[in-house]
C-alpha positions as CSV (number, residue, x, y, z in Angstrom):
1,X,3.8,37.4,11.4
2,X,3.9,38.8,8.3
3,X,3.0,35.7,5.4
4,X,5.6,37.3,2.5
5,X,5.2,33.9,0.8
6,X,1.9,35.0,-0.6
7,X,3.3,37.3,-3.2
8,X,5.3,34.3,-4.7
9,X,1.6,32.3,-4.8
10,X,1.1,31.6,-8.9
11,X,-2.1,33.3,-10.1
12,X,-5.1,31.6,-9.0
13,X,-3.6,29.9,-5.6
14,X,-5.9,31.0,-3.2
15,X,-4.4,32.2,0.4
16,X,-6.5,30.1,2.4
17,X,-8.2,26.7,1.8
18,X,-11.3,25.2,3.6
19,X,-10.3,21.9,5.9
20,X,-14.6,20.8,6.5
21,X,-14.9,21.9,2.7
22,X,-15.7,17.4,2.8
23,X,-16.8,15.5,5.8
24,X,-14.4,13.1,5.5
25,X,-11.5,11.2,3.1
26,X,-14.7,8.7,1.7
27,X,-16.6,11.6,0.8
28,X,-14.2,12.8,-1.6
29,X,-13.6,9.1,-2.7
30,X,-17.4,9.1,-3.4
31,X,-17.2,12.0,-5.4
32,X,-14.3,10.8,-7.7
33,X,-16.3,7.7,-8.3
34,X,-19.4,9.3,-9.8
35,X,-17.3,11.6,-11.8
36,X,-14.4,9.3,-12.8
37,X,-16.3,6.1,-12.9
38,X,-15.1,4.3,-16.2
39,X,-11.5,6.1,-16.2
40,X,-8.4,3.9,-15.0
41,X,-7.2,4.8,-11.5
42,X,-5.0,2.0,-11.1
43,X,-2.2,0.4,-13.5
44,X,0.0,-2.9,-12.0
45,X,1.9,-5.6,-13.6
46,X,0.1,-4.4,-16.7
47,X,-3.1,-4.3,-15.6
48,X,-5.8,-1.5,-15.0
49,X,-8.3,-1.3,-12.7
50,X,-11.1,1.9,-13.0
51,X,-12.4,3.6,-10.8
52,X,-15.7,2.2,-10.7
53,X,-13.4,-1.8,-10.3
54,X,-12.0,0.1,-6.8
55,X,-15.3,1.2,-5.9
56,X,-17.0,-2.6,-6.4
57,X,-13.8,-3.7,-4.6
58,X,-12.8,-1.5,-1.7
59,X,-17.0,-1.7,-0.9
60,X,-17.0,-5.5,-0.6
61,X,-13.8,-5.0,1.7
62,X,-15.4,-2.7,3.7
63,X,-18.1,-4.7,4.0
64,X,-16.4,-7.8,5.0
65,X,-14.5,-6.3,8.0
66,X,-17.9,-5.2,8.9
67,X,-19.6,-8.4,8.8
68,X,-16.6,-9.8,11.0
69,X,-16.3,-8.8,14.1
70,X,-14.7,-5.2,13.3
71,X,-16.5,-1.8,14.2
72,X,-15.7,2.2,13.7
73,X,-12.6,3.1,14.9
74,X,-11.0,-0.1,14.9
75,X,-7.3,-0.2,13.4
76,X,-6.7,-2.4,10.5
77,X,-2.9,-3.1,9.4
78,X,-1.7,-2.9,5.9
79,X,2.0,-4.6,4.9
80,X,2.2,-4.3,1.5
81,X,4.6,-2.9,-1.5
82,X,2.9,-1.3,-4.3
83,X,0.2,-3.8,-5.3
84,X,-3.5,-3.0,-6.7
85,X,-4.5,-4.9,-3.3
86,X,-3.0,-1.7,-1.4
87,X,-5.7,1.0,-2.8
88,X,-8.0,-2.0,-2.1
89,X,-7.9,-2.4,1.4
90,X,-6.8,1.3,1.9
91,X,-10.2,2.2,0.6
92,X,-12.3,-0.4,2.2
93,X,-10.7,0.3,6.0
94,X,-11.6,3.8,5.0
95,X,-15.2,3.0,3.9
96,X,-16.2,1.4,7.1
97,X,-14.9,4.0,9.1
98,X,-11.8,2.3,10.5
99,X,-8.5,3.4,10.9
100,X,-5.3,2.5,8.2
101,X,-1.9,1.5,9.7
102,X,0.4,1.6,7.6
103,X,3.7,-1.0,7.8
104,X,6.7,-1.0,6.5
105,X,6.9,-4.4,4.7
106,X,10.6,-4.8,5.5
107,X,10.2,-4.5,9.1
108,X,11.9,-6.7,11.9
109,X,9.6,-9.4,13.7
110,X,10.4,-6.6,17.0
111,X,9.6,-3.6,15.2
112,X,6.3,-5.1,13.5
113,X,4.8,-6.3,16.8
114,X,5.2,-3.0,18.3
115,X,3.4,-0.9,16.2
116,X,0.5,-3.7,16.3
117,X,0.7,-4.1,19.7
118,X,0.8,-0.3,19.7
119,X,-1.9,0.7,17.4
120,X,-4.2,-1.9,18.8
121,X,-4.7,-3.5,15.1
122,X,-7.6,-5.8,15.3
123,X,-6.7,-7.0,11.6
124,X,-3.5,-7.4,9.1
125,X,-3.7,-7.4,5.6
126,X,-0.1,-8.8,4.5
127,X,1.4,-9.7,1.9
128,X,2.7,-13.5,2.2
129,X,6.2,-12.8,1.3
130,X,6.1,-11.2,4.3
131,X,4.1,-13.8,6.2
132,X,7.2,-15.4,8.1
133,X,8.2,-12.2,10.1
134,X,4.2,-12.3,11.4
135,X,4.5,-15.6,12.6
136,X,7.4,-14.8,15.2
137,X,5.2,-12.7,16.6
138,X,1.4,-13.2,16.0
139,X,0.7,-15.0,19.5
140,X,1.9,-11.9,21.1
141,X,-0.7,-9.7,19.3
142,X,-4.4,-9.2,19.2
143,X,-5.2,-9.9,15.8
144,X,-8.4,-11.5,15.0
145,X,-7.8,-12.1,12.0
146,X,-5.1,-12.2,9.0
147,X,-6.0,-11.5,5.4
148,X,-3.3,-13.0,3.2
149,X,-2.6,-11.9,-0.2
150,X,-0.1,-12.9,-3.0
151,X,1.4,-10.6,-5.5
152,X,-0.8,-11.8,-8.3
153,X,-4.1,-12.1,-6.7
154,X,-5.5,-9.5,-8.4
155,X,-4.4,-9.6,-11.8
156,X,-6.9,-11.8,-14.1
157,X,-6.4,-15.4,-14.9
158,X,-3.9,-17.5,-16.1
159,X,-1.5,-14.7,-15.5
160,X,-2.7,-14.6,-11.9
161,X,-1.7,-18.3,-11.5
162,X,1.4,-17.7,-13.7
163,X,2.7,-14.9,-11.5
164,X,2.7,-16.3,-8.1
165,X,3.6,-20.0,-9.2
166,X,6.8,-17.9,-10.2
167,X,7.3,-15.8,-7.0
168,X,6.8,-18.7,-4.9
169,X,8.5,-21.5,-6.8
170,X,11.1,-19.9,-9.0
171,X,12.0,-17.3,-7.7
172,X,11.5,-18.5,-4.1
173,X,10.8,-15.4,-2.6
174,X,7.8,-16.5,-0.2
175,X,9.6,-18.3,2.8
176,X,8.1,-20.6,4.7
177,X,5.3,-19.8,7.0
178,X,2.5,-21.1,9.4
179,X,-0.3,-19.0,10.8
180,X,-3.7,-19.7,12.1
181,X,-6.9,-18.1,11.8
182,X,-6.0,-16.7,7.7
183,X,-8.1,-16.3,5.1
184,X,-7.2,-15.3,1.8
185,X,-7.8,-11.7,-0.2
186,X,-9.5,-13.0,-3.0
187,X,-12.2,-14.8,-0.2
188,X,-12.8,-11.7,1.4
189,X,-13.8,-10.1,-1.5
190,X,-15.7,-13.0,-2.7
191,X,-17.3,-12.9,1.2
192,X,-17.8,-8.7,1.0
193,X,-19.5,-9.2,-2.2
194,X,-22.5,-11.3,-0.1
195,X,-22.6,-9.0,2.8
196,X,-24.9,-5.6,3.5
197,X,-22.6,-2.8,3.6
198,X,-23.7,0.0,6.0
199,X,-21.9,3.7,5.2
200,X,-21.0,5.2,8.6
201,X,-20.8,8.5,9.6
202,X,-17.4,9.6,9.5
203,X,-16.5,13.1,10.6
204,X,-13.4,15.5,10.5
205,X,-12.7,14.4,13.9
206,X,-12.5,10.5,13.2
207,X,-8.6,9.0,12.7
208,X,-8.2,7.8,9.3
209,X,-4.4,7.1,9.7
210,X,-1.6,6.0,12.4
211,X,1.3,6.7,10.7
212,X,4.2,5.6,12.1
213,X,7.5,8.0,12.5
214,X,10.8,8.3,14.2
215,X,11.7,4.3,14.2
216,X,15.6,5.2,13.2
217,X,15.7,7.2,16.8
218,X,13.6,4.9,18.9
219,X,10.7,2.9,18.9
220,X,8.0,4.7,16.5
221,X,5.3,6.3,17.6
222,X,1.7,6.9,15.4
223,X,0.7,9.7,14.5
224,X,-2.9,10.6,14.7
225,X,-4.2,11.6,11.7
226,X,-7.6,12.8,11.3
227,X,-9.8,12.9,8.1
228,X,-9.6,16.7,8.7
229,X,-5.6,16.5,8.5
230,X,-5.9,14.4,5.1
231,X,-9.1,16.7,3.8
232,X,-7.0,19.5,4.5
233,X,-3.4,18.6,3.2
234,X,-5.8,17.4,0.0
235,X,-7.1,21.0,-0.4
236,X,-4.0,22.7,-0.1
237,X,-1.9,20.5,-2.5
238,X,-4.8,20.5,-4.9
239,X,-4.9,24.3,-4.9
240,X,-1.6,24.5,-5.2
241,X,-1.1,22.5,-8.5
242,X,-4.5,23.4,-9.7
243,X,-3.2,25.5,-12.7
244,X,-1.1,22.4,-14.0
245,X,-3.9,19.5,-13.6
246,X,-6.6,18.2,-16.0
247,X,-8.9,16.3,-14.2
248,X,-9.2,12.9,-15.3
249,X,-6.2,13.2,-17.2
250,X,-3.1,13.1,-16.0
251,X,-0.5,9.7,-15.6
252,X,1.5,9.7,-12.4
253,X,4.3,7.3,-11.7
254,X,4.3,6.0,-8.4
255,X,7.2,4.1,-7.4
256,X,7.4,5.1,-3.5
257,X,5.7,3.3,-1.3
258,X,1.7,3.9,-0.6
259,X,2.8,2.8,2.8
260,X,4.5,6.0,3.0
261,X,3.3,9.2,3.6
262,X,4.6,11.1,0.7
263,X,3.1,8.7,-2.1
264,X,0.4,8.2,0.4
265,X,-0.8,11.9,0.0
266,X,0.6,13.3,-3.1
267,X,0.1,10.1,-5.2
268,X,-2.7,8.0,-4.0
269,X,-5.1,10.7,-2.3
270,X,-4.5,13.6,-4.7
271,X,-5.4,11.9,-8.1
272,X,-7.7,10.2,-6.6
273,X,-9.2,13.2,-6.3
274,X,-8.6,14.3,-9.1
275,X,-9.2,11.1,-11.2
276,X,-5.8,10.6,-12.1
277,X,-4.0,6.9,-13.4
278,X,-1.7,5.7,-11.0
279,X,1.0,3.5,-12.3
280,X,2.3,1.5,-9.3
281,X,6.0,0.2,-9.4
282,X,6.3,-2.6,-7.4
283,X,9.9,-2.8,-7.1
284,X,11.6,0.5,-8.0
285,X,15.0,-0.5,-7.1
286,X,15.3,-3.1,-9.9
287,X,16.3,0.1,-12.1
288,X,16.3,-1.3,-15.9
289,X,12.9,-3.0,-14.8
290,X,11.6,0.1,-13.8
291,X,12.7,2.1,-17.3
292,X,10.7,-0.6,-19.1
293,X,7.5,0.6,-17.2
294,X,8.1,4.3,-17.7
295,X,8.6,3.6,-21.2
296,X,4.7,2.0,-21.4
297,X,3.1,5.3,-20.4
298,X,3.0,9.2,-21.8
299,X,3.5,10.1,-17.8
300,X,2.8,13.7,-16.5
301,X,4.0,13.4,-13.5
302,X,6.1,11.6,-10.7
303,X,7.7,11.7,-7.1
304,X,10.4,10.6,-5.5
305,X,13.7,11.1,-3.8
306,X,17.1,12.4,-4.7
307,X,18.4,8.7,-4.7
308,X,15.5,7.6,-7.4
309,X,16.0,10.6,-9.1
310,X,19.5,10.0,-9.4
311,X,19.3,6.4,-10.3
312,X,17.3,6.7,-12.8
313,X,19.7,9.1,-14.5
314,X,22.5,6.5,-14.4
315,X,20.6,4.2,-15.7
316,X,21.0,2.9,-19.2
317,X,17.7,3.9,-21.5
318,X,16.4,6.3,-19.1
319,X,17.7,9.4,-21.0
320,X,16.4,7.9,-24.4
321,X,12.4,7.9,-22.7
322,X,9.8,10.0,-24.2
323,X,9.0,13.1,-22.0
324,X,6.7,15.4,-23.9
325,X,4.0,14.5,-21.3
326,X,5.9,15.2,-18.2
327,X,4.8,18.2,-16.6
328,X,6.4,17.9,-13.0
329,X,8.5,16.2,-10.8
330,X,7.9,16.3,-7.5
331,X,11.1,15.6,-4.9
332,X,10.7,15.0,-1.3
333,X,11.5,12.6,1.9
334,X,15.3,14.2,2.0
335,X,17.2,17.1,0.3
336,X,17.1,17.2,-3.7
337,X,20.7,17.8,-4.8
338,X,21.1,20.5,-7.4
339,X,23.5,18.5,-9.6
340,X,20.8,15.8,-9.4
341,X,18.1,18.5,-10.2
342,X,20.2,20.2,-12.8
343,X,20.6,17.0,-14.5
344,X,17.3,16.5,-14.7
345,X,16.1,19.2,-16.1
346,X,18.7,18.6,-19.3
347,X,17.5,15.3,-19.8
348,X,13.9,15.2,-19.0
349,X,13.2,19.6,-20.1
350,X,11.0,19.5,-17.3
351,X,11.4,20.9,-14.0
352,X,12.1,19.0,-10.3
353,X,10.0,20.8,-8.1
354,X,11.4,20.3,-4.6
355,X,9.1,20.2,-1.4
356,X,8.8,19.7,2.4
357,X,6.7,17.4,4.4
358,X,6.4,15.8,7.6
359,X,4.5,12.4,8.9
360,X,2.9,14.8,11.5
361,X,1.5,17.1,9.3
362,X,-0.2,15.0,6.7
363,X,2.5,15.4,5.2
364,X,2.8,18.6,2.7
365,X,4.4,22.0,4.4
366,X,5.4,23.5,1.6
367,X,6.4,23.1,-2.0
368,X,8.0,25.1,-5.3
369,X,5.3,27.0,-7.4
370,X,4.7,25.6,-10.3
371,X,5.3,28.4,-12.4
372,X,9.2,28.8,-11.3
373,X,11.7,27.8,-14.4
374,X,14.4,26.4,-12.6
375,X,15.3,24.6,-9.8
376,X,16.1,26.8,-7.0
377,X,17.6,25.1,-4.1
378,X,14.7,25.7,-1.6
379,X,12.1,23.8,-0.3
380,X,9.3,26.2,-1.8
381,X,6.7,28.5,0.2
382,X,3.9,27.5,2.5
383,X,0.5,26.3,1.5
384,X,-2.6,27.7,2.0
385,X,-3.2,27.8,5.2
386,X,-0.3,27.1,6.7
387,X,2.0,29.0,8.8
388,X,6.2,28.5,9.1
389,X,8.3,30.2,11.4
390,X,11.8,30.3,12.2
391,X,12.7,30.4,15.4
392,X,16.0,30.2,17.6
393,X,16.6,26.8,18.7
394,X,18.1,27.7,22.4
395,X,15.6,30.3,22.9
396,X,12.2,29.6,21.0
397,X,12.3,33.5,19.6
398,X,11.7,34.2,16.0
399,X,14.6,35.1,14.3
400,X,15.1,37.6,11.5
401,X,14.3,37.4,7.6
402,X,17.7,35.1,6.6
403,X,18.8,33.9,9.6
404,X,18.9,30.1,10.2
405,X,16.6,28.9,13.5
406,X,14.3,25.3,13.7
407,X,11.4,25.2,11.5
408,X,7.9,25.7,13.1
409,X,4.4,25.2,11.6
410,X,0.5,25.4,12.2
411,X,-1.7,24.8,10.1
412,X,-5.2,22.3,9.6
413,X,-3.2,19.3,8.9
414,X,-0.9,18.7,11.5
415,X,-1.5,15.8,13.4
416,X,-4.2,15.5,16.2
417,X,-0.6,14.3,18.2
418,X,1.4,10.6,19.1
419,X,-1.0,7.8,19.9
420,X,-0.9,7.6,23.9
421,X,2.0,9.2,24.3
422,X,1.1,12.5,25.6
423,X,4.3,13.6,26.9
424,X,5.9,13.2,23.2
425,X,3.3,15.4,21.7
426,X,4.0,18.2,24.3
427,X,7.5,18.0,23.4
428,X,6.4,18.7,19.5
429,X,3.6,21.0,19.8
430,X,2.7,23.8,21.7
431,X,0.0,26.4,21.2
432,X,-1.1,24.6,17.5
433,X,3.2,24.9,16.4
434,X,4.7,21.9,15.8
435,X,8.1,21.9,16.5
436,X,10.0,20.0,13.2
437,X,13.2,19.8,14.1
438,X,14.2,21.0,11.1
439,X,17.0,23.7,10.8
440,X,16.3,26.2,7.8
441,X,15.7,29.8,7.2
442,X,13.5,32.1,4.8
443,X,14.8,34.7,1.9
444,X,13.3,37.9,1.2
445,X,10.2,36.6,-1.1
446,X,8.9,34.2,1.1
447,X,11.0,30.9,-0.1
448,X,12.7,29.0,2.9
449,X,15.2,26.9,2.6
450,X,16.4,23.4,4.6
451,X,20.3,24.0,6.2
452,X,19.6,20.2,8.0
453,X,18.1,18.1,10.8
454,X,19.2,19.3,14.6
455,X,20.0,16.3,14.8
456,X,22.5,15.7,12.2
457,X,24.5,19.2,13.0
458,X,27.9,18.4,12.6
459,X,29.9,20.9,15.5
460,X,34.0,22.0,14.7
461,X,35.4,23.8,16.8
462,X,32.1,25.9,18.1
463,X,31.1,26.0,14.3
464,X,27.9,24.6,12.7
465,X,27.9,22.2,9.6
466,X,25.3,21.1,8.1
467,X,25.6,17.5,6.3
468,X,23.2,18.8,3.1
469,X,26.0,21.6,2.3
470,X,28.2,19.2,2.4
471,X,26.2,16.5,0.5
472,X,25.3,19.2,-2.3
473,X,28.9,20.0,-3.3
474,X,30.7,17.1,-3.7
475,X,27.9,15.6,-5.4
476,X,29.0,17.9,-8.0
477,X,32.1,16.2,-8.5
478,X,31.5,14.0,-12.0
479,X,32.6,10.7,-10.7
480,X,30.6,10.7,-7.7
481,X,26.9,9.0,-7.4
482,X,25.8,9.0,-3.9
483,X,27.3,10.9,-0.7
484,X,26.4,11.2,2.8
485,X,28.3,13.3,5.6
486,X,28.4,12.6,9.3
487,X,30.6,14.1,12.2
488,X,33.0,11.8,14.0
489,X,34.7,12.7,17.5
490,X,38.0,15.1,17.1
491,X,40.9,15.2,19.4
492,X,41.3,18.8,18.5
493,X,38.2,20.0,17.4
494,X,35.6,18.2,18.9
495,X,34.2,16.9,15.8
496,X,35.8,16.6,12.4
497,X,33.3,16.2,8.7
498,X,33.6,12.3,7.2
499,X,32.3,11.4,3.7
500,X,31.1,8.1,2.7
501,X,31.3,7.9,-1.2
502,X,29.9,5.7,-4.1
503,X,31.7,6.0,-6.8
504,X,30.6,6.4,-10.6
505,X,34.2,5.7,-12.0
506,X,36.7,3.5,-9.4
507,X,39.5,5.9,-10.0
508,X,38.1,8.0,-7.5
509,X,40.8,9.1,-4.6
510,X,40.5,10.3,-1.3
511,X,42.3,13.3,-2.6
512,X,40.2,14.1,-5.4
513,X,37.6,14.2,-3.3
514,X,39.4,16.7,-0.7
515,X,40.8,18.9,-3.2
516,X,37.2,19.2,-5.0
517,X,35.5,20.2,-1.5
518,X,38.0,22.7,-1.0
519,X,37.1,24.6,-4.1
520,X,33.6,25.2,-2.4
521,X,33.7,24.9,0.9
522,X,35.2,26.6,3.7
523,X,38.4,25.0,5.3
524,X,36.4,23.9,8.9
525,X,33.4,22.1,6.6
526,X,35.9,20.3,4.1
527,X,36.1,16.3,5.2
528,X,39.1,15.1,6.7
529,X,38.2,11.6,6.3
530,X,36.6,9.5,3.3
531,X,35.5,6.5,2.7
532,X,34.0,4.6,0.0
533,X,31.1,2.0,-0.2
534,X,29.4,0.1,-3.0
535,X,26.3,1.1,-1.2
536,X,24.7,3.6,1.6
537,X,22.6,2.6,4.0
538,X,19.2,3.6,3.0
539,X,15.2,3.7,4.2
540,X,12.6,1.9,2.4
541,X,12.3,4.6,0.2
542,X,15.5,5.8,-0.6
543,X,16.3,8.3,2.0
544,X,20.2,8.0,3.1
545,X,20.4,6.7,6.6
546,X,23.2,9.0,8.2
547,X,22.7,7.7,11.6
548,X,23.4,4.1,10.7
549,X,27.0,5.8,9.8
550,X,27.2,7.7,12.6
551,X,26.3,4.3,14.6
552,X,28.9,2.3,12.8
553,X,31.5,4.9,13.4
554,X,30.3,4.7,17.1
555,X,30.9,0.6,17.6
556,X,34.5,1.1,16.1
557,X,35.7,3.4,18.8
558,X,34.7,1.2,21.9
């Protein structure tokens, strides 16, 4: 297969990267201390903690789990927003040579004991907001032990004090709660501190990650990633920005979740690497809040989703922020609108790169070059070492240069497979592919290009329609914020295209938003029905939820 996406490469990207180029995820952490040492890597509630403060920190972490009862390989839990506890205990697990689970802190009391019970977590590091949903189910799980932190734990005193006195007793935002066998953050680091800390051996082959996928279709399954998958995604991304990074330098706003394997990799891993200051944003959604923080820092860079792209640009005080520092913007998670990318680019002169990802590949596919000038609409071109094919979804043969198939790709970071589900990995992977799911296609230079999810395929009359056409051109339309298109069952053909709308401006009509489909889109694609909502159903970070719709459209017909 011939790679024509390596003529698009930027000068400098090299075609190929080396995955054992470092043993192992610490190593490079190691690395970044001794040259970063003194440099902030961390920035929270207003306060900054160096490199050289996560070192002394994650090491007494480590060193505690070691001292209690924990060994290599074990899996340690952490349920947590954006907190300077997260890189922490993300670190620490690391450093002993255990393996991170990551958990969504919003999860059900059902959906939280299954990925414990699944990933075997001998530990849980939780925030105690979030300490009422563990108690539902904690005698069904094997924990030996839950760390318990508060939001202010590591801020200094008296605004430590201050802050959670507030969150618990103000605001009320810690319910109720009774667990056994807890001991708090701050203790464990005071008990690490005490304790011998013995560096293990950890290779390419170890796990460093269960990450968790597919919940909205089933029960999730963990994907196994090893500290060769997250070496090598770190490698490829760093090559691949390499002509717009200064080491030890750059500001990057991160607002998604650590917990998530976009931030996970593109924020917390890569300037790690590459001694970058992290600003964490605990709660992105509170939008005015959020403008106050970006207003604090000269930022070079950010990721996010179309939604937080797009809220920020209808927020008040956003346009008036100073952006002579930013250098990129990275989208992922779901499909970057071009009226939301266009818009940005007026406001902020700087670009919004757009780029691809899975969980099971670590999770950077591919991304924009840095060196294009405008958004393009695609998802960008592979990265080093890594392959994408496009292949015909009934028959599993490539198809030709333009034509739309499911997405394939090999390369050094896709996942080892599903935790003890072997069946589910050979439905995914076969001969090193892995199978995405994903419907898109690749122009003539190498650039490919997202049409939708298989699953989301809208079918009228024996036509395909894809939801993201759909999305992209009514977004267009001025009084419109946020879209989402489904299919619903058709007497006469099968399936018929519904919008759900958020308006910017009430006056909206189910018309309007017809007649301005129509002007782009041909007559089988263009909704027949619309409905608006003050809100879409959304992920925890941002992505629109179109099978929740499709669900809700599914209870009203029986």
């Amino acid at each position: 297969m011939e790679k024509i996406w390596l003529k698009s490469y930027p000068a400098g990207v090299p075609e190929t990267i080396d995955p054992d180029h470092f043993d192992s995820l610490v190593d490079i952490f190691e690395q970044s201390i001794e040259a970063y040492g003194d440099r902030i890597a961390y920035v929270n509630m207003d306060h900054e903690m160096s490199f050289r403060e996560l070192d002394k920190a994650s090491r007494d972490f480590a060193a505690y789990l070691q001292q209690n009862g924990l060994k290599k390989g074990d899996a340690v839990a952490i349920m947590m927003p954006n907190l300077l506890q997260y890189p922490v205990a993300l670190f620490g697990i690391l450093r002993a040579g255990m393996t991170v689970v990551n958990v969504n802190p919003l999860y059900t009391a059902r959906e939280l004991k299954h990925q414990l019970s699944d990933a075997g977590a001998k530990m849980i590091v939780i925030l105690d907001n979030f300490a009422h949903t563990l108690e539902k189910v904690i005698d069904e799980l094997a924990l030996n032990k839950v760390i318990l932190t508060s939001i202010g734990d590591l801020l200094p005193t008296p605004k430590r004090w201050l802050v959670n006195a507030v969150v618990k007793y103000v605001k009320r935002m810690v319910p109720s709660y009774s667990l056994k066998h807890t001991v708090n953050f701050r203790q464990v680091l005071s008990a690490g501190a005490k304790a011998d800390y013995q560096r293990p051996k950890v290779t390419g082959d170890d796990l460093a990650f269960l990450q968790y996928t597919g919940g909205t279709t089933g029960l999730a399954k963990g994907a196994m990633l090893s500290h060769r998958n997250m070496v090598a995604n770190l490698e490829q991304v760093s090559a691949f920005i390499a002509p717009l990074v200064n080491d030890g330098e750059e500001t990057i706003i991160t607002a998604l979740p650590l917990y998530h394997i976009f931030a996970l990799t593109s924020n917390c891993l890569t300037f790690m690497k590459h001694g970058g200051r992290n600003v964490l944003i605990t709660n992105p959604r509170d939008m005015p809040a959020f403008i106050k923080e970006l207003d604090k820092y000269p930022f070079s860079m950010i990721s996010g989703v179309n939604t937080l792209f797009n809220g920020l640009l209808n927020t008040e005080g956003f346009k008036d922020l100073d952006f002579s520092s930013l250098k990129i913007a990275l989208g992922g998670g779901m499909a970057v609108q071009r009226s939301v990318a266009e818009q940005w680019e007026r406001v902020t002169k700087s670009r919004l790169l757009e780029g691809y990802g899975l969980t099971e590949c670590a999770p950077v596919v591919t991304v924009n070059p840095t060196d294009i000038e405008h958004y393009n609409g695609t998802i960008g071109v592979p990265l080093p070492s890594t392959e994408v094919r496009v292949v015909d979804v009934d028959t599993g043969k490539l198809v030709a240069q333009g034509e739309s198939g499911e997405l394939q790709v090999r390369g050094p970071q896709v996942m080892v497979g599903y935790l003890n589900r072997p069946d589910e990995t050979a439905k995914v992977m076969t001969d090193g592919w892995f199978m995405t799911g994903d419907i898109g296609l690749m122009n003539e230079n190498g650039f490919f290009k997202i049409v939708d999810r298989k699953k989301d395929m809208i079918l009228v009359s024996g036509f395909n329609v894809y939801p993201n056409e759909i999305e992209d051109v009514i977004s267009d339309h001025p009084k419109v914020l946020e879209i989402a298109a489904i299919g619903v069952p058709h007497d006469s053909s099968g399936e018929a295209v519904k919008v759900f709308v958020v308006r910017k401006d009430k006056s909206l009509t189910e018309r309007e938003v017809i007649e301005f489909a129509k002007e782009g889109l041909t007559g089988y694609k263009v909704p027949k029905f619309v409905e608006f909502r003050d809100e879409l159903p959304k992920t925890n970070v941002g992505k629109i939820l179109r099978r929740t719709l499709r669900d809700e459209e599914e209870a009203k017909s029986k």
